[in-house]
C-alpha positions in Angstrom: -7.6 18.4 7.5 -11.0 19.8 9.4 -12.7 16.9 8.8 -10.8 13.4 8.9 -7.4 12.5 10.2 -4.3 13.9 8.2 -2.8 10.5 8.4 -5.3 9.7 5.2 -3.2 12.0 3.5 -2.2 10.5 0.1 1.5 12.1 -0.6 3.7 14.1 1.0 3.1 17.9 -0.2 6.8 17.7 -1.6 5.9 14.6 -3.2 2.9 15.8 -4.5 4.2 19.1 -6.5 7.1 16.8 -7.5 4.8 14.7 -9.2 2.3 17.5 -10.9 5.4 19.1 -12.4 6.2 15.8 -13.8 2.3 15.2 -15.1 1.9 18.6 -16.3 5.2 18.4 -18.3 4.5 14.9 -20.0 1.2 16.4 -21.0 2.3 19.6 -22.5 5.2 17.6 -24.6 2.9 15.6 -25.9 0.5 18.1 -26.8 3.9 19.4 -28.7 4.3 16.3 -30.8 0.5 17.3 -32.3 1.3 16.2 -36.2 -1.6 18.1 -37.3 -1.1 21.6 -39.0 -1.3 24.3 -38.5 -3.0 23.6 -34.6 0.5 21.6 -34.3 2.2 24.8 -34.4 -0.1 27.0 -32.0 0.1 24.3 -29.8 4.1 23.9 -29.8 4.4 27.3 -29.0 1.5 27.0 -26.4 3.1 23.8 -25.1 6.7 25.7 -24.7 5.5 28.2 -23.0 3.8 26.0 -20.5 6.4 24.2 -20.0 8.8 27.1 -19.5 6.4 28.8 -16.8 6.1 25.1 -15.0 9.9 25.2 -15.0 10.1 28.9 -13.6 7.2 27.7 -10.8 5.5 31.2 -11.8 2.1 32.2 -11.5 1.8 35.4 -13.5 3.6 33.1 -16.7 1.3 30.5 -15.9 -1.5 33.1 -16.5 0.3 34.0 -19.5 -0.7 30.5 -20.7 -4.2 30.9 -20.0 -4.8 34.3 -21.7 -2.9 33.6 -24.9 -4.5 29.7 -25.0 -8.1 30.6 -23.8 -10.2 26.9 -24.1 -6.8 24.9 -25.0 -5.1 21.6 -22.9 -2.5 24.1 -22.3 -4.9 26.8 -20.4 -5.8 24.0 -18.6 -2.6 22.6 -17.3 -1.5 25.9 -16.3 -4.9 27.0 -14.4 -4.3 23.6 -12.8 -0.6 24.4 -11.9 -1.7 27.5 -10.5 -4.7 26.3 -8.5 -2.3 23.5 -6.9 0.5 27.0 -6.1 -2.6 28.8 -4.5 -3.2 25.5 -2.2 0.8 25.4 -1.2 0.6 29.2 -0.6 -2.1 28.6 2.0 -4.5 30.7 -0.1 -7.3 28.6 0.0 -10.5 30.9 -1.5 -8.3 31.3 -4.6 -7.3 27.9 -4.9 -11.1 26.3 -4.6 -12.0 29.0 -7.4 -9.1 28.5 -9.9 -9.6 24.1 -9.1 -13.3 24.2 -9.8 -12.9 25.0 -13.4 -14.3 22.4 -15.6 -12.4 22.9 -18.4 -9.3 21.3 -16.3 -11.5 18.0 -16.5 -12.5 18.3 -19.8 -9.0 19.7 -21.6 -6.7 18.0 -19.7 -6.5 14.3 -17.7 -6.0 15.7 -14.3 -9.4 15.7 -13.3 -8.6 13.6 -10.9 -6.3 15.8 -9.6 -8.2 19.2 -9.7 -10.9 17.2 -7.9 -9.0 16.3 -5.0 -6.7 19.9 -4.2 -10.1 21.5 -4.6 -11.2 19.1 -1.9 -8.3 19.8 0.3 -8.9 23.8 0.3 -12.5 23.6 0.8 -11.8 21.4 4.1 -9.0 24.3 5.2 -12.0 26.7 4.4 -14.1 24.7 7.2 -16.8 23.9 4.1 -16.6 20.4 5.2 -20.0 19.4 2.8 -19.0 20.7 0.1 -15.7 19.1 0.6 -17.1 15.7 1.2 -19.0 16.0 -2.0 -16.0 17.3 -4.1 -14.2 13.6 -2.8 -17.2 11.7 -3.6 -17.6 13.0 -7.2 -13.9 12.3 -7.7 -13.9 8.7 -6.7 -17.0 7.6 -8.3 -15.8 10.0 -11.4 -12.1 8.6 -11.6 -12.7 5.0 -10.5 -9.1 4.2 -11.9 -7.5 7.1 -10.5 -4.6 7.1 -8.1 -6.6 9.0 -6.0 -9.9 7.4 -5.9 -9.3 5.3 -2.6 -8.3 8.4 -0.7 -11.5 10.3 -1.9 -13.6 7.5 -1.2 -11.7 7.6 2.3 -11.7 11.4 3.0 -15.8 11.2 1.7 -16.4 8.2 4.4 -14.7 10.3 7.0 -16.6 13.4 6.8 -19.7 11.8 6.8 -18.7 9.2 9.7 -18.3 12.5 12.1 -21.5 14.2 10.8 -23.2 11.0 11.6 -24.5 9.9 8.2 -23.4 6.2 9.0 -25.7 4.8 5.9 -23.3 7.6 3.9 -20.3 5.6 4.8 -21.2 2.2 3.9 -22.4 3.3 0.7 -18.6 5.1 0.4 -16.9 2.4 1.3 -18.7 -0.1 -0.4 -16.2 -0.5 -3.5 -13.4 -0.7 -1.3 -14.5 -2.8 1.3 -15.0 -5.8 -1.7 -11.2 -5.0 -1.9 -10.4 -6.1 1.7 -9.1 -2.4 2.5 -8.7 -2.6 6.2 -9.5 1.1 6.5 -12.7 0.7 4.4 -13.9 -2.3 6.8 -13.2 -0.5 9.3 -15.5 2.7 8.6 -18.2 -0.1 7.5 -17.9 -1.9 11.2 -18.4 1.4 13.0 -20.8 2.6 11.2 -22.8 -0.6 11.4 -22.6 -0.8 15.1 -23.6 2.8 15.6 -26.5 1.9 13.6 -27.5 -0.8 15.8 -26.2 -3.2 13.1 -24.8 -5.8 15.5 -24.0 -9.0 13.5 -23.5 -7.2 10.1 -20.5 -5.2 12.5 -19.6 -8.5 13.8 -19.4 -10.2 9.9 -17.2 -7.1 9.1 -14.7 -6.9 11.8 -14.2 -11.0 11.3 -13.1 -10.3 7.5 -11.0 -7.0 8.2 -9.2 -9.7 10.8 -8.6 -12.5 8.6 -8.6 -10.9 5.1 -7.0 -7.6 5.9 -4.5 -8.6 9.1 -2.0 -6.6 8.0 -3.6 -3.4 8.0 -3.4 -1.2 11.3 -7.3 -1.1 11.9 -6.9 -5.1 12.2 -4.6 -4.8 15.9 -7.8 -3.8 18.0 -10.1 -6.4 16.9 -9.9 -9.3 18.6 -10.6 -7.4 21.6 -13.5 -5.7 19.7 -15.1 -9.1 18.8 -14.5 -10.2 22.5 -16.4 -7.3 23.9 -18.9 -7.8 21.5 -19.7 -11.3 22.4 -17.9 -12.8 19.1 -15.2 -14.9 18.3 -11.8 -14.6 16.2 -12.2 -18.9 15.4 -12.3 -19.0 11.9 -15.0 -20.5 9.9 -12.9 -23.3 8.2 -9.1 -24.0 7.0 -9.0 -21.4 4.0 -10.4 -18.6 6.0 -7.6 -19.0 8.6 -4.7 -19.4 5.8 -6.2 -16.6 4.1 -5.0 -14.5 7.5 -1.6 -16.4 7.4 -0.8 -15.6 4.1 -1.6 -12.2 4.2 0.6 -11.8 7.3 3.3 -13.7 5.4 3.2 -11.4 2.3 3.5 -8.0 4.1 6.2 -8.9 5.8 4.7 -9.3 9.6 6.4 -12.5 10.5 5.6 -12.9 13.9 1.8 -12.7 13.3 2.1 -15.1 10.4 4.1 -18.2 12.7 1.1 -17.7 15.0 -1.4 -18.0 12.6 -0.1 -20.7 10.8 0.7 -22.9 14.2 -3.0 -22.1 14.4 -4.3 -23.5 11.2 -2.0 -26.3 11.6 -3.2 -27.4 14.9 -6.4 -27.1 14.4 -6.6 -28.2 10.3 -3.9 -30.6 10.3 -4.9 -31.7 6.9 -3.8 -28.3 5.8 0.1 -29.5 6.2 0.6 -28.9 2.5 3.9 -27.8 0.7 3.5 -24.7 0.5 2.2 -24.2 4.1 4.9 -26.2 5.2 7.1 -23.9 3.7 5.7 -20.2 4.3 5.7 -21.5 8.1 9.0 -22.4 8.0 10.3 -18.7 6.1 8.0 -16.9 8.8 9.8 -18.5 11.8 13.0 -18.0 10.2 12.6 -14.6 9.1 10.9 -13.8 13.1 14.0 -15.6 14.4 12.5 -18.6 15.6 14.8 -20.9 14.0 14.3 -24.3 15.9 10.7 -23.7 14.9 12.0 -23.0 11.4 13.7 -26.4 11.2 10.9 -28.1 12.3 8.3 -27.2 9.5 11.2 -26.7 6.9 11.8 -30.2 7.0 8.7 -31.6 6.4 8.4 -30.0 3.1 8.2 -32.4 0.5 8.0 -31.3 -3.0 8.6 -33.1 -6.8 9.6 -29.1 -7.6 13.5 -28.4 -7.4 12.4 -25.1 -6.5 11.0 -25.3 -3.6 13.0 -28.2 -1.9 15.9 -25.7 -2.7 14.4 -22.8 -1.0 13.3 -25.5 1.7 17.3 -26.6 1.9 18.5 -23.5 1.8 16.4 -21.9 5.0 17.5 -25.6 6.4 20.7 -24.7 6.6 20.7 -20.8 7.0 18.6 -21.9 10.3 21.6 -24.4 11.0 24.0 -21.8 11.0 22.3 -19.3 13.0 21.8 -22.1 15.9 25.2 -22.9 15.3 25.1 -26.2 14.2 27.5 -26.1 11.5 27.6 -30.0 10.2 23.8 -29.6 9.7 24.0 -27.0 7.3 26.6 -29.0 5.7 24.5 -31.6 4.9 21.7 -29.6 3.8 24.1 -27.9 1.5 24.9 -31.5 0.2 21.0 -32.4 0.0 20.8 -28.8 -2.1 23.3 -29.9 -4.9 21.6 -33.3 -4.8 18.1 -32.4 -5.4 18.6 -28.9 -7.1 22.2 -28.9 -8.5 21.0 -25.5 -11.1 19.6 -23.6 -8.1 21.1 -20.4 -7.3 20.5 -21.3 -3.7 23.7 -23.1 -3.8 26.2 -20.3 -4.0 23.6 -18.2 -1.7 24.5 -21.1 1.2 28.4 -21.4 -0.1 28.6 -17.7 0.7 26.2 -18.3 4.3 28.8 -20.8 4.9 32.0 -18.6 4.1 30.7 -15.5 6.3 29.9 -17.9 9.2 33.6 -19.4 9.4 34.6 -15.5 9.2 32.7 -14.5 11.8 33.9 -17.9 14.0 37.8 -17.2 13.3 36.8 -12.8 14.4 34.9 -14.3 17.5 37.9 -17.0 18.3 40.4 -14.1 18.4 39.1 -11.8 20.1 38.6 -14.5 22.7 42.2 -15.1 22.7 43.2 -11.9 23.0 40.5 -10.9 25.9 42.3 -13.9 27.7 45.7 -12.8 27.2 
């Protein structure tokens, strides 16, 4: 792209054509199954011989379609089809013509779709404006589309490096309520370039507690610091809001921090379920002494969570080698939840850990002898 990163991108190109094929052939079956007569038949024949020009990947069938079908769904879907060939083929004039039919909005339900290939030529034409305005009209068009938060994104982007900054809050402004860690991001830069200082400040604070896991949330702390701000939340939910996003997409490592953060400083906070996300975190990150240490202070009336509590008990046991703990938490586990499945998850744990004692006992033996 001319005009914003490539890494917005929102499919592979593969991906992409994979996935038109797939739209355009659902459409034109269904246009097939039309019970009215006789449209039902002009339109099965239309709709087989879309579908056989989709399946051939050939233009000159595809414009077949168009001229026997003039003003039809099936017209439509192939000018579509064709418009998204031209874009592949690198022709990008052709492909910005054929995409800017309306009819493709207004026959078929790939609007959406037409909107955002006709963006993506017009940027590899270097019309950068008209681009931008072919993304906005999509994503405030097609709210519920797939593609909506790229457009949105792309829309921001052109306008962030022609310097409309007002351009790119408005842009952003749906996705930002959505805690999208790009979207807060564009919002904080363009604030600050606007001489916006506290509002900047105000955004960068929620992209790093209710966005952490999103790439533009690793440089802000610094930001904030150079800024004269702070990264102290504003009270306990704002700072479990951070560890529980870190906990859900997987980061671990960022989540034990932030948790040891919220306890220390909200100790009131110590409920079950922080009790127990802290404990999974510093398991999963490894840390398994730390893991014991919050896993057994869960306490719980639910036979679900004092088995998952039990069950990380004694998988942290095992990996610190301390096999008559995990014993006992597997005898605690039948005792408090003798359904849970955890049971025969630990029984197994157990199995594989005396396997891999006997392998590590003889190759011992036979590195001595």
């Amino acid at each position: 792209m001319k005009s914003f990163p490539k890494t917005l991108d929102f499919l592979s190109e593969k991906y992409r054509l994979v996935l038109l094929i797939a739209l355009i052939s659902v459409g034109s079956m269904a246009l097939f199954y039309n019970p009215v007569e006789p449209v039902a038949t002009a339109q099965g024949r239309g709709s087989g011989l879309l579908r056989s020009a989709v399946a051939a990947n050939s233009e000159s069938e595809l414009q077949k379609v168009e001229s026997a079908y003039p003003g039809t769904d099936e017209a439509a879907l192939a000018r579509l089809m064709r418009g998204f060939m031209r874009l592949q083929a690198k022709d990008y004039q052709s492909a910005a013509s054929l995409l800017a039919d309306p009819n493709i909005a207004r026959q078929s339900a790939l609007g959406d779709y037409a909107g955002y290939y006709r963006g993506q030529a017009l940027q590899e034409l270097g019309r950068n404006e008209e681009a931008e305005k072919e993304y906005r009209r999509l994503s405030q068009s097609f709210p519920d589309s797939l593609m909506a938060r790229q457009a949105a994104l792309q829309a921001a982007g052109s306008a962030m490096m022609r310097g409309s900054y007002q351009t790119v809050i408005d842009d952003v402004a749906d996705l930002v309520e959505k805690n999208d860690g790009t979207a807060l991001k564009l919002r904080a830069d363009s604030l600050e370039r606007l001489g916006r200082t506290n509002e900047a400040i105000i955004t960068l604070r929620k992209l790093y507690f209710d966005a952490p896991q999103s790439p533009e949330a690793d440089k802000v702390a610094a930001r904030l610091t150079a800024m004269g701000a702070t990264t102290a939340p504003a009270d306990s939910a704002q700072m479990k809001r951070r560890a529980d996003n870190l906990f859900q997409a997987g980061l671990y490592a960022l989540a034990v921090q932030s948790y040891d953060q919220l306890l220390a400083q909200y100790p009131s906070a110590a409920t079950e379920d922080v009790m127990l996300r802290s404990g999974l975190s510093s398991y999963r990150a490894n840390a398994f002494r730390q893991a014991t240490g919050y896993l057994s202070r869960v306490r719980s009336k639910s036979p679900q969570v004092m088995g998952d509590a039990l069950y990380y008990l004694g998988m942290s046991d095992l990996s610190l080698s301390d096999e008559s703990g995990a014993l006992g938490r597997l005898t605690e586990l039948r005792r408090v939840a003798a359904s849970s499945n955890r049971i025969g998850d630990l029984l197994l744990r157990h199995w594989r850990y005396h396997e891999n004692v006997t392998v590590r006992t003889r190759l011992r033996h036979t590195i001595r002898n």
